[in-house]
N, C-alpha and C positions, 0 to 999 in steps of 0.2 A: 637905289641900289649901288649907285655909283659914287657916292658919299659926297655929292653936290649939294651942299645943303640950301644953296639961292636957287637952284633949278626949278621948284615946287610954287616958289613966289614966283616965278616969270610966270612957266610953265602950265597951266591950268589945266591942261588936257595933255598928258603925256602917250605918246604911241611910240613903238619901235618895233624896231625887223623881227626881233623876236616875241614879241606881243602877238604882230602878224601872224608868225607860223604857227602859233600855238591857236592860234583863233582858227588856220586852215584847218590844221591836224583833225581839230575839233569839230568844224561844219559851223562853225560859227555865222561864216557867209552867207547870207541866203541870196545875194547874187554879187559880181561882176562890181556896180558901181559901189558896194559896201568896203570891201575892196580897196578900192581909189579911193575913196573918200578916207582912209586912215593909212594912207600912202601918203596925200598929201597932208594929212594934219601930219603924219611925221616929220615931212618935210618941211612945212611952215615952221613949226616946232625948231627944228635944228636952224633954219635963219632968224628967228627970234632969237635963239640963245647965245647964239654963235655971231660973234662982230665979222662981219663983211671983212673979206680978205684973212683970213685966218682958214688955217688950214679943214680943220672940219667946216665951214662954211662950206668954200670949195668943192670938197667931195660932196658934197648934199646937192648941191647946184647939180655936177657930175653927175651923181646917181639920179638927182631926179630928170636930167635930160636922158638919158640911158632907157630909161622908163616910161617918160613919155613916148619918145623914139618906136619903142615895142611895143607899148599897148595900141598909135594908131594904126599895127599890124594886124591885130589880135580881130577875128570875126565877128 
C-alpha cells in the first residue's frame, strides 16, 4: 500500500494499526491475547524493517513500551 516494494521480501507476515481496528470493528477477536499477539507481530515487524536508531524504529520501541506499560494495567 505504501509503494515499499522490498517490504513483502523482508516482511512475511504484515500487521498494522489499521488492520487492527478493522479486525475490532469486525469481532475478529475472539479474546484479549489475539489481540497482543498482532500487536506484537506489528511490532517485531516494524524492528525488522526499520534499522535500529532511525526514526520509525524509535517510535515503535515508544509505542510498544506505551502498550506494554497499559496492558499490565488492563484486568
Amino acid at each position: 500500500k505504501l509503494d515499499i516494494p522490498v517490504y513483502p521480501k523482508i516482511i512475511k507476515r504484515p500487521m498494522d494499526l489499521l488492520t487492527m481496528k478493522k479486525k475490532l470493528d469486525d469481532h475478529e477477536y475472539s479474546d484479549a491475547p489475539k489481540f497482543y499477539a498482532d500487536f506484537k507481530l506489528m511490532t517485531r515487524n516494524c524492528y525488522t524493517f526499520n534499522p535500529t536508531c532511525t526514526p520509525v524504529h524509535i517510535a515503535g520501541m515508544a509505542l510498544s513500551t506505551l502498550f506494554n506499560e497499559t496492558w499490565k494495567q488492563l484486568p
